[in-house]
Phi, psi and omega in degrees: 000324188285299178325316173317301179288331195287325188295317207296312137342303157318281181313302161325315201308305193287352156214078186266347168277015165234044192295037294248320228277336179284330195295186134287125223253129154226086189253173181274125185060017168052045195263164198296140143326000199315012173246010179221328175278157176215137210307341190247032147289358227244309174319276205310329186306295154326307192315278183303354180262334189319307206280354158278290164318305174308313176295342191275310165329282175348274179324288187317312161322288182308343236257128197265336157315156175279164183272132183256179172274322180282326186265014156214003141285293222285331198275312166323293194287339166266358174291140159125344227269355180286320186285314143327322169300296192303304216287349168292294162358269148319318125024263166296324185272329205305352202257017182237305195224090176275183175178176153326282181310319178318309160340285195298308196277000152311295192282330162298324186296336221268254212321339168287323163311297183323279217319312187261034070338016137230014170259321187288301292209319185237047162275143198266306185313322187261015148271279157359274172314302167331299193305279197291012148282309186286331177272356162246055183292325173312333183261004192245136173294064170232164231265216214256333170298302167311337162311298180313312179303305185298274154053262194283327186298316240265356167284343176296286173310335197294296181273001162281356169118031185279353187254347193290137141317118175006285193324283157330335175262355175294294197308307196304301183308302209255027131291314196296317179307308158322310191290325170315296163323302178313288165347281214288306206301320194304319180287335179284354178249349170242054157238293156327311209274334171302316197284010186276317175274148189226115173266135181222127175221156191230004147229177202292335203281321174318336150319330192289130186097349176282121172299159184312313219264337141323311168286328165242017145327300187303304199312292206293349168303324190301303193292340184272331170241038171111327174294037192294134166085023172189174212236142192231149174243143190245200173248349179292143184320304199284341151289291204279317184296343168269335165321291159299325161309300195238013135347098162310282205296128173280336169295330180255015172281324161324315162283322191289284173353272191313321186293319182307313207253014162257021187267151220021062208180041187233007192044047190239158184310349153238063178271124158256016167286333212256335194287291179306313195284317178327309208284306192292322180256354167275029144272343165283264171007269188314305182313333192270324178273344149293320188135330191284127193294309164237192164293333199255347150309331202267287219274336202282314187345293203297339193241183190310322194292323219027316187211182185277359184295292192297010164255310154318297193309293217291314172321307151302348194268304182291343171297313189297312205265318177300328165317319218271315168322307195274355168259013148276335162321284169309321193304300217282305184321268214325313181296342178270324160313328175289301196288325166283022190096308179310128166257012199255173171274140210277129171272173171289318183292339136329356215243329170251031171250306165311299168306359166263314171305339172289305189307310172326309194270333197266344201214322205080010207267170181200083193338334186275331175314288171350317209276335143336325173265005168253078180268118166336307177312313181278335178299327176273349170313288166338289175312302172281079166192296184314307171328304181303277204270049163244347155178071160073335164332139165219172172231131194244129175276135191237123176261358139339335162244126157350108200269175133281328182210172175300314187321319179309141174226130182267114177230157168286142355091083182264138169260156192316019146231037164095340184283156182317124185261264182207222202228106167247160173247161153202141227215074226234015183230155197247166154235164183295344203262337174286176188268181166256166166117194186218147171182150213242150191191186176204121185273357132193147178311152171272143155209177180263165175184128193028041172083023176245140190281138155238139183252145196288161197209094164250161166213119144320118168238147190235150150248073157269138181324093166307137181332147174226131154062244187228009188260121155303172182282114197234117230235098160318140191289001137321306213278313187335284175336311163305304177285331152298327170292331188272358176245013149268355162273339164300319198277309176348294184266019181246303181254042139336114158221086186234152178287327214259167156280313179264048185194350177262179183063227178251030157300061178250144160336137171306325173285353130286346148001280177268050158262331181298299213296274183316324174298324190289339153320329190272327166293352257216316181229034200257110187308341192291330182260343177299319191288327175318302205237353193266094151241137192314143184289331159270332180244353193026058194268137135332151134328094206291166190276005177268312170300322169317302236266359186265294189307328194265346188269303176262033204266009172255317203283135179055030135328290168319299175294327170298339190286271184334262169011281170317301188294326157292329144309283212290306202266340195276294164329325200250341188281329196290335186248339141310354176313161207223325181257148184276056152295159165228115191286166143297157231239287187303296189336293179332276206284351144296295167336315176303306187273353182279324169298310162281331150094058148321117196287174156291336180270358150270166174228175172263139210295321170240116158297151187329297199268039150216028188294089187277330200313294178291336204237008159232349193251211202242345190271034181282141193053007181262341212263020140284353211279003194262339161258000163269002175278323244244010166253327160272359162268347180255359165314279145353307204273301181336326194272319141338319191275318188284006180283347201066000151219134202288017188255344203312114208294329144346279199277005193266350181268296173327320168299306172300309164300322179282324179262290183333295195288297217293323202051248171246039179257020174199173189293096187348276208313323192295288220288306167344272168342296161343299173310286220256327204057044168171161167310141191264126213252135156273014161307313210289295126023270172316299167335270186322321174263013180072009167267056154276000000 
C-alpha cells in the first residue's frame, strides 16, 4: 500500500499543471470537470491547495494593520476555497464511486487534513487577531449574521485547541490525527464487509413467498456477479428488507439478518471493535484537554440540545410509551406465529415477516401493491412539483454538465421567473462502489462575495431499488421518505441566502439540520400531494383512494418498533460518549449494558450496533444522532401548521419557511428563527400523535 501510494506521487507530479482539480473550471455553472478528473489528479491537488490555503493563513496572521472584522474574519471565511473544491470533490466520489487507489489516497489525505486544521486552529498569531476582535465585539457595529460569524470563528478556535498549553496543544494534534485514520479505516471496514456477503441460491423453492420483482432483482444481482441461472441477496437495504419482509424460509432470513447486525463484528482483519472504543476514549481525551467533562459535553455545547441531560430527558420521555407500544407489537406477532402451528418464539431476523402479515391481517395492505405508483421517475417528479408550489421554484434537466457516473441525473434550479438558483445532481441507485444509506452534500456552498451571488452546487445520493428487467426501478414507501427527505436538506443549500460560507445552507446546529428535511417527510404521503405524482408506471392511473386510504390507516402501525430501533442508536450514541473514564471498553459488553439499561427487548436490536454506527464513528454525528427525533419535533409542529390552515400548500406559511428556515441558515438562534416561522413555541403534541405514542 505504501509502494502504492509512493508510485502514485510519482506519477502525479508531472501533471500537476494540467491538474482539472487545480485549474479553473470553465465549465457550465462551474460546476466539477468529473470527464477530466482522474484518480491520481486528487493527492497532489491536496498537496498544492493545502500550500495555498497556507499562504492565504499566512497574510492574515501577519498582517500589521489592526484586526478588523473584515480584514480577518471575513478574510478567514473567503480563504480555503481551492482546497475546499478539491476535498468536496473527492468527498462525493470517494463515498459514491470508491476503488482501491481512492482507499489509499483517503488514508493519507485524513491526516494531513487533520494535521492542517490544527495548524490553523493552534496559530497563535492568527488567534491572537481572532481573540482581539471578539473581545471588543460589543463596541463594533455588525449586524446579527456578522455577530454569528465572529461567534462561531472565535468558538472555533477556542475548541480547536488555541488556548492549550504547548504540551497539550502536542497531544491534542496527534488525537486529532489518530482519529482521522481511525475514521476512515473504520467506514473502508463497513463498507467491505457489506459488500462481502452473498446469499446466494440456488434452488427455486427457497424463493417462497418473495414477490416477483424481488426475485428478479436477485436474478440480475446473480448475473452481475457471476451467478447465472440463480439468485443472490446481498445485505444493502433494497436487497435484504424485502427479504425479510416476505421470505417463507426462516433459516435464510437468519442468515442474511445476522450477516447484516454482525457486520464488523466478526473478529476478522475488518473487525470495528477495538477501533470504536479506541476512537470513544481518545474523544474522552481531547474533550478532557478542552476543558469537557465528556465528548458529548464537548459536541452538545454547540447544539440546541446544550448538553446531555436535555438529551437524555427528551429520549426518556419517548422510551416509555414506544417500549410499551413494540411489546404490544411482539405479543401480536407472536399470536400469529402461534395461531400457524409454530413454537418458537418471534426473533429479530422474524420481526418484518410477521409484520408485514400483521399489516395484512389489521389494513389489508401489502406494501408491494403500493410500489407500482412509485417509479422513481414520478416520486421525483413529485418532490419537485411540490417545491413549485410551495414556492415557485422550478428545475430543468440539463443533459450538459459533466456527470461521475450514467446513474447521475443533473438539474439547473430556477426561480419562477427563470433566473438562476444553483445546481442539483442526483445519484439514487447503489453500487459496490458507493457507501449505504442516503445523504445530501455539496461540491460548493452559497455565500456572497464582494456583492456576487456564488450559487450553491448540491447533490443527493440513495440506495434505491433499481430498474429489473423490462420494470423501471419502483420505490418502497421507505425509499419515498427518503428521497424526500434528502432533498429537503438540497432546497436547505439550493435557497440558501447568506453572506457568509461557514453560516450558509445547512451549517445550522446539528439537531437542527434534520428539521428541513424531515418536514419535507410529511408531505410525501399527505393525498393533496400524492395525487400529483403516485401514478401506476404502466397505466398511468392515479393513486386510487382505497390505497390512500390504506396508506393513512396504517401510518400508526409498527411504530413502537420503528420508534424503539431508532431510539436505541440514540441512547447507544450518547452512553459511547458520555464515558468519563479513559478506557478502551469492550465494545459488545459496552453495548449489551447500554441496552441492558435501557431495557430493550430482544427481539430489536438498535437500528445501528457499535461496529457499523458510521453515522458517529465515520461520520459527523458522534453524540448527535438524537437530533434526528429532536428535529421531528419541530417538523411535525411545522407541518401542523400547515395542515390546520387547510391547505399544506399555503403560500404564507411556505414563504416564511423559506425566508426564515430555508433561507437563514446558521446566521441567527435556530429557536429564535424557528419562532420567527411558526409564531410560536413549537408543542411535542403533534410529535406524539403522529407515532401514537400519546
Amino acid at each position: 500500500m505504501l509502494l502504492f501510494a509512493g508510485a502514485l506521487i510519482f506519477t502525479s507530479c508531472s501533471t500537476e499543471e494540467t491538474n482539472p482539480l487545480l485549474a479553473k473550471w470553465d465549465t457550465l455553472f462551474e460546476t466539477p470537470p468529473f470527464d477530466k478528473i482522474k484518480t491520481e489528479h486528487y493527492l497532489p491537488a491536496f498537496e498544492k491547495a493545502i500550500k495555498i490555503h497556507n499562504k492565504e493563513i499566512d497574510k492574515i496572521a501577519k498582517n500589521y494593520a489592526e484586526a478588523t472584522f473584515a480584514n480577518t474574519i471575513e478574510a478567514l471565511d473567503y480563504s480555503g476555497t481551492l482546497l475546499k473544491r478539491v476535498r468536496r470533490v473527492f468527498s462525493a466520489m470517494n463515498e459514491s464511486m470508491s476503488n482501491e487507489q481512492m482507499k489509499v489516497i483517503s488514508k493519507e489525505v485524513s491526516p494531513m487534513l487533520s494535521n492542517h486544521i490544527d495548524d490553523i486552529n493552534l496559530n497563535e498569531e492568527l488567534f491572537n487577531r481572532v481573540k482581539e476582535i471578539y473581545e471588543k465585539r460589543e463596541s463594533l457595529e455588525l449586524n446579527t449574521e456578522q455577530k454569528i460569524l465572529l461567534d462561531k470563528y472565535y468558538k472555533g478556535f477556542v475548541r480547536g485547541g488555541a488556548n492549550l498549553k504547548d504540551e497539550s496543544k502536542e497531544e491534542f494534534r496527534k488525537i486529532n490525527e489518530e482519529l482521522s485514520v481511525l475514521s476512515v479505516q473504520f467506514g473502508e471496514n463497513v463498507l467491505k464487509e457489506t459488500n462481502t456477503f452473498e446469499l446466494v441460491i440456488d434452488n427455486k423453492d427457497d424463493l417462497e413467498g418473495l414477490p416477483e420483482n424481488v426475485i428478479s432483482g436477485a436474478a440480475e444481482t446473480a448475473i452481475d456477479k457471476g451467478y447465472t441461472g440463480k439468485w443472490v441477496f446481498t445485505i444493502h437495504k433494497p436487497s435484504m428488507i424485502p427479504f425479510l419482509q416476505y421470505s417463507a424460509k426462516r433459516d435464510l432470513r437468519k442468515k442474511i439478518y445476522s450477516a447484516y447486525f454482525l457486520k464488523g463484528d466478526n473478529n476478522n482483519e475488518i473487525d470495528n471493535k477495538k477501533i470504536l472504543s479506541r476512537m470513544a476514549m481518545l474523544r474522552l481525551k481531547r474533550a478532557r484537554l478542552l476543558g469537557y467533562e465528556t465528548h458529548a459535553h464537548y459536541v452538545l455545547e454547540e447544539q440546541m440540545a446544550s448538553n446531555p441531560d436535555n438529551v437524555y430527558a427528551l429520549l426518556d420521555k419517548l422510551w416509555t410509551p414506544a417500549l410499551k407500544r413494540s411489546i404490544q407489537e411482539r405479543v401480536e406477532m407472536q399470536e400469529i406465529i402461534n395461531a400457524e402451528g409454530n413454537s418458537f418464539e418471534l426473533q429479530p431476523w422474524g420481526w418484518w415477516y410477521y409484520a408485514e402479515k400483521l399489516k395484512k391481517a389489521k389494513y389489508n395492505m401489502d406494501e408491494e401493491e403500493l410500489r407500482p405508483y412509485f417509479q422513481v421517475e414520478n416520486v421525483i417528479d413529485g418532490v419537485f412539483g411540490l417545491a413549485t408550489r410551495l414556492w415557485g421554484i422550478k428545475f430543468e434537466e440539463r443533459d450538459d454538465i459533466s456527470k461521475y457516473h450514467p446513474d447521475v441525473k443533473t438539474f439547473e434550479v430556477k426561480e419562477a421567473d427563470g433566473s438562476h438558483i444553483g445546481i442539483l445532481y442526483i445519484d439514487y441507485f447503489p453500487r459496490e462502489s458507493k457507501r449505504a444509506g442516503a445523504w445530501m452534500d455539496v461540491f460548493q456552498k452559497q455565500y456572497k462575495k464582494d456583492g456576487k451571488m456564488i450559487y450553491p452546487i448540491i447533490y443527493n445520493v440513495g440506495n434505491f431499488s433499481k430498474p429489473t428487467g423490462d420494470k423501471p426501478a419502483l420505490l418502497s414507501l421507505d425509499e419515498v421518505h427518503t428521497l424526500f427527505h434528502e432533498f429537503g436538506h438540497a432546497v436547505h443549500g439550493l435557497l440558501s441566502d447568506c453572506t457568509y460560507e461557514l453560516i450558509s445552507g445547512t451549517d445550522t446546529p446539528r439537531d437542527f439540520v434534520e428539521f428541513p428535511s424531515q418536514v419535507m417527510e410529511n408531505w410525501s404521503m399527505h393525498p393533496d400531494v400524492l395525487k400529483y405524482y403516485a401514478k401506476h408506471y404502466e397505466t398511468g392511473e392515479v393513486i386510487p383512494k382505497e390505497l390512500v386510504d390504506k396508506i393513512q390507516n396504517a401510518s400508526l402501525f409498527n411504530q413502537g418498533f420503528e420508534t424503539l430501533e431508532y431510539l436505541a442508536a440514540s441512547y447507544l450514541d450518547m452512553d459511547w460518549h458520555t464515558i468519563t473514564d479513559p478506557v478502551e471498553y469492550d465494545a459488545i459488553k459496552f453495548e449489551n449494558e447500554s441496552m441492558g439499561r435501557i431495557g430493550l427487548i430482544p427481539e430489536i436490536l438498535p437500528r445501528y450496533r457499535s461496529s457499523y454506527f458510521n453515522h458517529i464513528f465515520s461520520g459527523s454525528y458522534s453524540s448527535g444522532y438524537y437530533s434526528y427525533i429532536w428535529a421531528e419535533v419541530l417538523d411535525a409542529d411545522a407541518f401542523n401548521a400547515f395542515v390546520q390552515t387547510g391547505d399544506v400548500y399555503n403560500k404564507e406559511f411556505a414563504a416564511k419557511y423559506r425566508k426564515y428556515i430555508l433561507a437563514s441558515g446558521g446566521t441567527d438562534d435556530s429557536m429564535e428563527l424557528y419562532k420567527r416561522f411558526r409564531g410560536e413555541d413549537p408543542s411535542i403534541e403533534p410529535l406524539l400523535k403522529r407515532r401514537g405514542l400519546e
